[in-house]
C-alpha positions in Angstrom: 37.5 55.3 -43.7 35.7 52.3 -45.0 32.5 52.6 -47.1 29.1 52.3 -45.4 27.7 49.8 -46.8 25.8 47.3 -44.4 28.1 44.8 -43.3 28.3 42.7 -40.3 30.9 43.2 -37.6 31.9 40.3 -35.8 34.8 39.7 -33.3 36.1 43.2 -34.8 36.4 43.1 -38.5 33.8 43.6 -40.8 32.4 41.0 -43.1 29.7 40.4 -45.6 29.0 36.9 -45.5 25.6 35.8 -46.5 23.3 36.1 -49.5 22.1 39.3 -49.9 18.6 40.9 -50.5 17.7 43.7 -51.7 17.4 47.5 -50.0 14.6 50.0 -51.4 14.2 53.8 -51.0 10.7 54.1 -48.8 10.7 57.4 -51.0 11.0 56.5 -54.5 10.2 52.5 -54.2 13.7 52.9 -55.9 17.0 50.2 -55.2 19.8 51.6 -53.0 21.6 48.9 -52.1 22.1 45.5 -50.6 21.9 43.8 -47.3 24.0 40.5 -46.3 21.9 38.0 -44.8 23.9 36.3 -41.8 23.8 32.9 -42.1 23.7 30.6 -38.7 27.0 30.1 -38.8 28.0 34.4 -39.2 25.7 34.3 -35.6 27.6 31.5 -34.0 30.7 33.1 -34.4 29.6 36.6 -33.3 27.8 34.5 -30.0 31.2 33.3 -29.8 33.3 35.9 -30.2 31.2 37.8 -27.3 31.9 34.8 -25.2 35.5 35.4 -25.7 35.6 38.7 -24.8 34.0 38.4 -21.5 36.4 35.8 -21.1 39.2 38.6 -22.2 40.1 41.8 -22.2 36.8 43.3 -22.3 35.8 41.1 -19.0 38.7 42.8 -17.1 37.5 46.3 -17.8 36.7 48.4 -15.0 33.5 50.6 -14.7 35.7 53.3 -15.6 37.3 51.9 -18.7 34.0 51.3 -20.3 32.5 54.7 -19.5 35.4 56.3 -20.9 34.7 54.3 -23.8 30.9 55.4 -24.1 32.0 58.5 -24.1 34.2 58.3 -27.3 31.3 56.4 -29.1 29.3 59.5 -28.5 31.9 61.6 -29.6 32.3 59.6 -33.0 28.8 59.8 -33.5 29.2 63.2 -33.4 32.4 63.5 -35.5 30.6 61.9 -38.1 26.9 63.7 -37.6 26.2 64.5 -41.3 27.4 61.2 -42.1 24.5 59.6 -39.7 21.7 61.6 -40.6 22.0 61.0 -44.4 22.4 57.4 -43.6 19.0 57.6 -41.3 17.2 59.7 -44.0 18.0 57.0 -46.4 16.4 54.1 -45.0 13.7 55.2 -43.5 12.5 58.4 -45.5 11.7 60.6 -42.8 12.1 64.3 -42.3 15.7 65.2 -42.2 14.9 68.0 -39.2 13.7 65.2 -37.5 16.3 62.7 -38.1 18.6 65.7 -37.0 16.8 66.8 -33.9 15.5 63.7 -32.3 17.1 59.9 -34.0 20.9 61.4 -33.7 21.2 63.2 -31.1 19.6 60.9 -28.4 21.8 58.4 -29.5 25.2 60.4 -28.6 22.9 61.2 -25.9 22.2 57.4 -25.1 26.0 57.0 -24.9 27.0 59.7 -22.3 24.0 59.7 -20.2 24.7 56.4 -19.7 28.5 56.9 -18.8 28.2 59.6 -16.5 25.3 57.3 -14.7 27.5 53.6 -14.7 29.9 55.7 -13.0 28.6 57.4 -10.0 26.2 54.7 -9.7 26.3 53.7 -6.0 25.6 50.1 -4.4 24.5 48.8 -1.1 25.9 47.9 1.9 24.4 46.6 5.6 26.2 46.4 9.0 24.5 43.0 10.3 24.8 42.0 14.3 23.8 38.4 15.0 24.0 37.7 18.5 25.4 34.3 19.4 28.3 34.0 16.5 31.5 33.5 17.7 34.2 36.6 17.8 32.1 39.9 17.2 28.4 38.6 16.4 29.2 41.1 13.4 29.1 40.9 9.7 29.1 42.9 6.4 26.8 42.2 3.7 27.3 44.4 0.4 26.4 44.0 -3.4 28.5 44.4 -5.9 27.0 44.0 -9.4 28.1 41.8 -12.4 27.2 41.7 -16.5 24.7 38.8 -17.2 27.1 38.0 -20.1 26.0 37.6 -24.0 23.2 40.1 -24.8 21.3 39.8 -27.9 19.4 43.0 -29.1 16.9 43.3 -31.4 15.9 46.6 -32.8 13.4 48.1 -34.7 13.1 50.0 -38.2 11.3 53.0 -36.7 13.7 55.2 -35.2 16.9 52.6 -35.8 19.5 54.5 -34.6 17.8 56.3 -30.9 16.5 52.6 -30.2 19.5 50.4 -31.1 21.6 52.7 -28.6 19.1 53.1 -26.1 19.7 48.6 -24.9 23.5 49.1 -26.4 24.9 51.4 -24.4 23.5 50.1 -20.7 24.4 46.8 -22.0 28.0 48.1 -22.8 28.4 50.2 -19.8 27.1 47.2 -17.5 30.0 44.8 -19.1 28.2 43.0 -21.1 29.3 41.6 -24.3 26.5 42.5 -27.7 25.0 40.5 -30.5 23.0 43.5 -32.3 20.8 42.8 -35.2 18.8 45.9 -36.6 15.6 45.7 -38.9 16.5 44.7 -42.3 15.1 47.7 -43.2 17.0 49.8 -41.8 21.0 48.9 -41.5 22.9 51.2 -42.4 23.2 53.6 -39.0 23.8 50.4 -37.1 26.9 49.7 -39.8 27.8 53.0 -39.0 28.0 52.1 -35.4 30.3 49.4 -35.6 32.5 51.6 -37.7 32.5 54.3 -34.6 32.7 51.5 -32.0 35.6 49.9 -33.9 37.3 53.0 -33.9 36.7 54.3 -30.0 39.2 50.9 -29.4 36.7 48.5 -27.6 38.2 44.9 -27.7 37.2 42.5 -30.5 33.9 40.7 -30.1 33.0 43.5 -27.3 30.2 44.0 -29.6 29.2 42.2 -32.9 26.8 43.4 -35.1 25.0 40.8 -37.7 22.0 42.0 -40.5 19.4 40.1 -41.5 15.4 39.0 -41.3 13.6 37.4 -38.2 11.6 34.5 -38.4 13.3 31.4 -39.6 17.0 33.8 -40.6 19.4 35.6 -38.4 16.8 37.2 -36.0 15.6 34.1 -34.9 19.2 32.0 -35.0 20.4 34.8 -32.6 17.3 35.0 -30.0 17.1 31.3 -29.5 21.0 30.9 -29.3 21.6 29.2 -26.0 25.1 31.2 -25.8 23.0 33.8 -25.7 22.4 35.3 -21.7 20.1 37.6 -22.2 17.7 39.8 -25.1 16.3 43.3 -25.6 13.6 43.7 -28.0 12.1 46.6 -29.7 9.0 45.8 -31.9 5.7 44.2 -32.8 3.7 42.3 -30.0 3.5 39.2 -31.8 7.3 38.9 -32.7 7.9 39.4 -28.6 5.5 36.5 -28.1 7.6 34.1 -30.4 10.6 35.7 -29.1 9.6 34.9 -25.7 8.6 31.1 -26.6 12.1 30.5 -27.8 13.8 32.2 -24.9 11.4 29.8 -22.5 13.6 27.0 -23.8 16.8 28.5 -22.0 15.0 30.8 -19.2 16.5 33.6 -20.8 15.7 36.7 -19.2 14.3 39.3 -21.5 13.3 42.9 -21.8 10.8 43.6 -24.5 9.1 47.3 -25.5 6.1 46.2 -27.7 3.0 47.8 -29.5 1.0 50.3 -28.8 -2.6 51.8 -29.6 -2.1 54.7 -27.3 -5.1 56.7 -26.2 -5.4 60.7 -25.5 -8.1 62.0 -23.6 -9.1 65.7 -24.5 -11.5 67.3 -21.7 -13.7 70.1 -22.1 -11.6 72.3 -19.8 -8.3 72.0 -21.9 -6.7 74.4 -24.3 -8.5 73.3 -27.6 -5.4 74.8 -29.7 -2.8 73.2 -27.6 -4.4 69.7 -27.7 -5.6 70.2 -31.4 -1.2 71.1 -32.4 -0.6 68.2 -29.4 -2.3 65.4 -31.2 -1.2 66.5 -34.4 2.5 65.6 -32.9 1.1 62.6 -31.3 -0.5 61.0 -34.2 0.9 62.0 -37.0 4.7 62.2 -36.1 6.9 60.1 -38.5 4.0 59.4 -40.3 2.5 58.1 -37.4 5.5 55.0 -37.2 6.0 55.5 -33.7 5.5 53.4 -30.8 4.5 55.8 -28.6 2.0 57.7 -31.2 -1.5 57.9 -30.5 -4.4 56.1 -32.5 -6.9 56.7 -30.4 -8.2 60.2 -29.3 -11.6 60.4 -26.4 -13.0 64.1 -26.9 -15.3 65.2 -24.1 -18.5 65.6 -25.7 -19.2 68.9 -25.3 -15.9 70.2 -27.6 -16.0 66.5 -30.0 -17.6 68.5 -33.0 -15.3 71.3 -32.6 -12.4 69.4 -31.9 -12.7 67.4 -34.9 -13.0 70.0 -37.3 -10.2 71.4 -35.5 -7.8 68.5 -36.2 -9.2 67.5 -40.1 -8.1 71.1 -41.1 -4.6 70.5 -39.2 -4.4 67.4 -41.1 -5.7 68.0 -44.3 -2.9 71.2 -44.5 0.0 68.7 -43.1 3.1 68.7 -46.0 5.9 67.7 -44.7 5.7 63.8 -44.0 7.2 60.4 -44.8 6.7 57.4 -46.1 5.7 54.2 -44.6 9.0 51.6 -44.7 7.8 49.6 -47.3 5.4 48.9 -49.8 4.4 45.9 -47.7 3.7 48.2 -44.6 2.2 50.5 -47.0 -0.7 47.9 -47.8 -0.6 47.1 -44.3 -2.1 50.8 -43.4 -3.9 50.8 -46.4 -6.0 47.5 -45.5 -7.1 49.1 -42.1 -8.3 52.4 -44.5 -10.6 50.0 -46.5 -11.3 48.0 -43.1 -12.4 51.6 -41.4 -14.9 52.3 -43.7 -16.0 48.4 -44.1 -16.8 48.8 -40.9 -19.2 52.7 -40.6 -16.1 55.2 -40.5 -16.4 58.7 -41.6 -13.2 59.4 -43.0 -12.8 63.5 -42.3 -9.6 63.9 -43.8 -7.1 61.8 -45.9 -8.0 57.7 -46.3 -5.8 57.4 -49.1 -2.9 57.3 -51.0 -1.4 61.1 -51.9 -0.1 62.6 -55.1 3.0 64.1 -55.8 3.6 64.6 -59.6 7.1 63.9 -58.9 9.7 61.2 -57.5 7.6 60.3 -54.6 4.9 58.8 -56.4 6.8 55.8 -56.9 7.0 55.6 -53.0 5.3 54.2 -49.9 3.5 57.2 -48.7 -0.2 57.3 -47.3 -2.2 60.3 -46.6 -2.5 61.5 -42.9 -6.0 59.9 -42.1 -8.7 60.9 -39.5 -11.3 58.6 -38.5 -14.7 59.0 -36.4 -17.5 57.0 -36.4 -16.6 53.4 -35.2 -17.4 51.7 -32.1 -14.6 50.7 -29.6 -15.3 46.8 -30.8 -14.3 47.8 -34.2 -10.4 46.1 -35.2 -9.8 50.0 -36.2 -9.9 50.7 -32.9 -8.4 47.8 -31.4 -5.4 46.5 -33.3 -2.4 48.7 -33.8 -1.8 50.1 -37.0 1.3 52.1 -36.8 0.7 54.6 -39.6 -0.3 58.1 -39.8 -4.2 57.8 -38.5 -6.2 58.3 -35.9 -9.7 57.5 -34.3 -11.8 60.4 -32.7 -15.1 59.3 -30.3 -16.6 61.5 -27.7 -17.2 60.4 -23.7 -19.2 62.5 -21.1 -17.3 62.0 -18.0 -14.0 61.4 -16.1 -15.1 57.3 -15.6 -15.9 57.3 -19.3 -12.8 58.8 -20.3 -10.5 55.9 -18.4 -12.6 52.7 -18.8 -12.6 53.6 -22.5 -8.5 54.4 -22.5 -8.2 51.2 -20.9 -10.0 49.2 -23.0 -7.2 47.5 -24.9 -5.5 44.8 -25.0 -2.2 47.4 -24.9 -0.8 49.6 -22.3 2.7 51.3 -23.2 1.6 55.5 -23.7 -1.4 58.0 -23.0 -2.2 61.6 -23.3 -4.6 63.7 -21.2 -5.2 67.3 -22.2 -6.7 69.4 -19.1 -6.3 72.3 -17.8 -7.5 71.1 -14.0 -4.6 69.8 -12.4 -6.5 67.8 -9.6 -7.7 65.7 -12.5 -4.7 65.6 -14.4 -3.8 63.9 -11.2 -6.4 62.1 -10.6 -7.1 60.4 -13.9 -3.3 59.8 -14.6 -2.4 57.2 -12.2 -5.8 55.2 -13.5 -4.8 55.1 -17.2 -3.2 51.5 -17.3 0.2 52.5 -19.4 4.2 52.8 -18.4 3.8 56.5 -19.3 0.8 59.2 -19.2 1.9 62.5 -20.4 -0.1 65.9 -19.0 -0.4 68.7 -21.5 2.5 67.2 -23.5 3.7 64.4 -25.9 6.8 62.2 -26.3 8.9 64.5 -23.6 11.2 62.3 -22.3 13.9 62.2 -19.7 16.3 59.6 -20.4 16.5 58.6 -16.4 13.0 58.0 -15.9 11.2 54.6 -16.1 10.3 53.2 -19.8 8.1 50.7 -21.2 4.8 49.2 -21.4 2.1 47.0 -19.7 -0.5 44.1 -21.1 0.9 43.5 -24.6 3.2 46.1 -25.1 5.9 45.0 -22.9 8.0 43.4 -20.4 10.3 45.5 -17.9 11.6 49.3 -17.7 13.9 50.8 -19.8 15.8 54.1 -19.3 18.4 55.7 -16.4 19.2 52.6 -13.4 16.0 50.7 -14.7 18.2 49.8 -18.1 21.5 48.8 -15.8 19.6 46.8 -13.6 18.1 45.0 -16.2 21.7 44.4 -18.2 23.4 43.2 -14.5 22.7 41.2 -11.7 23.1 42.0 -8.2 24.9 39.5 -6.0 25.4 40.0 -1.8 28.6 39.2 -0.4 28.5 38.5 3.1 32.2 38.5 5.0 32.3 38.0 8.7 34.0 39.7 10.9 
């Protein structure tokens, strides 16, 4: 079994073409390796090596074939479980539990749920009468689906593994061939994929993986490749925007889960405990690196005092957390601390960097930081931060509550603590986001509809939304 160490895969051997650039330990600030950089020619070839396939043996698979397929990725994922949490842990410092409850197993679970579904997925088909043909009058008209060809995805350092496989698998299952490229920060779990995908016997250049930056490197050679049919992103707003002006050159479709600054509303009728433990989750959950945390939290007036002396105790106590990526990201978080209080925060717990005494010190860590004070114009509250913090402001009624959750520029997750289910219903459906959660955070059923609105997204992800995206229906009419 080869060693892990990041390498591209491309048209089914691996290679490590390319200048490489250093990877650190999030923990320690410590060196633990090295990352090839693919150079423009390492993505031609894997553009082209897809094209092949589809041209190949992997275009001649049946619906079948390829679930049978997923199904043996998801096994070797499994085979090799220890090996893929380590290699998560490693990059991106965060909790092992987590890394072994959540980023692992919804990737094995990416890979079946998505076999069993290409496979009993049914299509369409209409009887059509049109008087004054010749012979019957009758036709059939019925759809039959087909890959959209060379996908490119693009995937993000937060949860590297769950996301990568969440566009891979549809992609594979719908017959299409795959140019991957993970975060430079985090490649190792994608390596370890191509090692498992290499193994479960799909055909060369089925899927090609190639490491490397984005702007101006292999990110950006590979989304504006015009032998490129289609891309999935994962990430920032503003790398979707540029993504989206190269793919405007080709009309390449595109699929993009962006930013967030999610919003939870806590009314006065809800469980104070359960919303106080709910946002602690919500916010603070891989050190707050999720897309679907929330930064901002609306208290109903009448519990904001109590609430928030509630949740500084929660955090001040937290223990258990991760770093931020990088020192760079660090700083990032770091400048919207100082920014906070620049502009009238009252930090009530946290607002600065932690210490150890030990190994960690050397690392990317920030404290878990609670914010109140600002006004909704303030950039604190506006711009996405993607760290472990979070804004508390009171409203007085239900119309408060929305117009201020909808007040930004993003629209991909929201919260609403209540114990009234006619409001639950009723404010839900006026929260401008792809998903409101009730009473609950981040509980997610991999068939339902995924993804964002305003800037934080294009499309649905998840279940038939994902296959529909990855194919394209065409009718065939036959007379009869």
């Amino acid at each position: 079994m080869m060693a892990m160490k990041p390498a591209h895969y491309v048209n089914g051997a691996f290679t490590t073409t390319g200048t490489a650039f250093p990877l650190f330990s999030p923990v320690d600030g410590s060196q633990v390796g090295a990352v090839p950089e693919a150079p423009r020619d390492v993505v031609d070839a894997a553009v082209r090596a897809a094209r092949t396939a589809l041209a190949g043996p992997w275009g001649r698979t049946s619906v079948e074939e390829r679930c049978s397929m997923l199904r043996r990725i998801a096994d070797g994922i499994e085979a090799r479980f220890d090996e893929f949490v380590a290699a998560e842990v490693a990059d991106t410092g965060k909790p092992r539990e987590l890394a072994a409850t959540v980023d692992i197993p919804r990737a094995i679970g990416n890979f079946r749920s998505y076999a069993d579904l290409a496979y009993g997925r049914p299509e369409r088909a209409y009887p059509t009468t049109v008087p004054g043909w010749s012979g019957s009058g009758q036709a059939l008209n019925y759809t039959v689906r087909r890959p959209l060809g060379v996908v490119a995805i693009i995937s993000p350092w937060n949860l590297p593994l769950l996301l990568l496989t969440w566009k891979v698998a549809p992609a594979l299952a719908a017959g299409n061939a795959v140019v991957a490229k993970p975060s430079e920060e985090t490649p190792s779990t994608a390596t370890l994929l191509a090692a498992v995908i290499d193994e479960a016997g799909l055909p060369a250049g089925a899927f090609n993986l190639v490491h490397g930056h984005g702007a101006n490197a292999a990110g950006e050679h590979l989304a504006s490749h015009p032998g490129v049919d289609a891309i999935a992103f994962t990430g920032a707003s503003a790398t979707g925007t540029a993504i989206m002006r190269g793919a405007a050159d080709h009309v390449t479709p595109v699929s993009f889960e962006l930013g967030g600054k999610n919003a939870a509303l806590v009314f006065a009728d809800a469980d104070l405990a359960e919303a106080v433990e709910g946002t602690v989750r919500s916010s603070f959950t891989h050190s707050g690196q999720i897309c679907l945390c929330t930064e901002r939290v609306y208290v109903q007036r009448s519990r904001f005092e109590e609430f928030v002396d509630a949740l500084a105790e929660r955090v001040r106590a937290l223990q258990d957390y991760g770093p931020m990526i990088s020192a760079e990201h660090r700083d990032k978080v770091l400048s919207y601390y100082r920014l906070a209080v620049e502009e009238g925060a009252t930090v009530v717990a946290g607002g600065g960097v932690p210490s150890f005494g030990d190994e960690r010190d050397g690392g990317f860590y920030v404290e878990p930081t609670v914010l109140t004070g600002l006004p909704q114009t303030a950039r604190t509250v506006r711009e996405e931060i993607f760290g472990p913090v979070c804004h508390v402001a009171p409203f007085d009624d239900e119309d408060e509550a929305v117009r201020l959750a909808n007040d930004s520029p993003y629209g991909l997750a929201a919260t609403v603590w209540t114990t009234d289910l006619s409001r639950a219903h009723r404010v839900a459906p006026r929260v401008e986001a792809g998903i409101v959660w009730v009473n609950c955070w981040n509980l997610r059923d991999l068939r339902t509809p995924f993804g964002g609105v305003k800037a934080s997204g294009i499309g649905r992800e998840g279940g038939e939304y994902s296959l529909d995206f990855f194919s394209e229906p065409v009718n065939v009419c036959v007379k009869i």
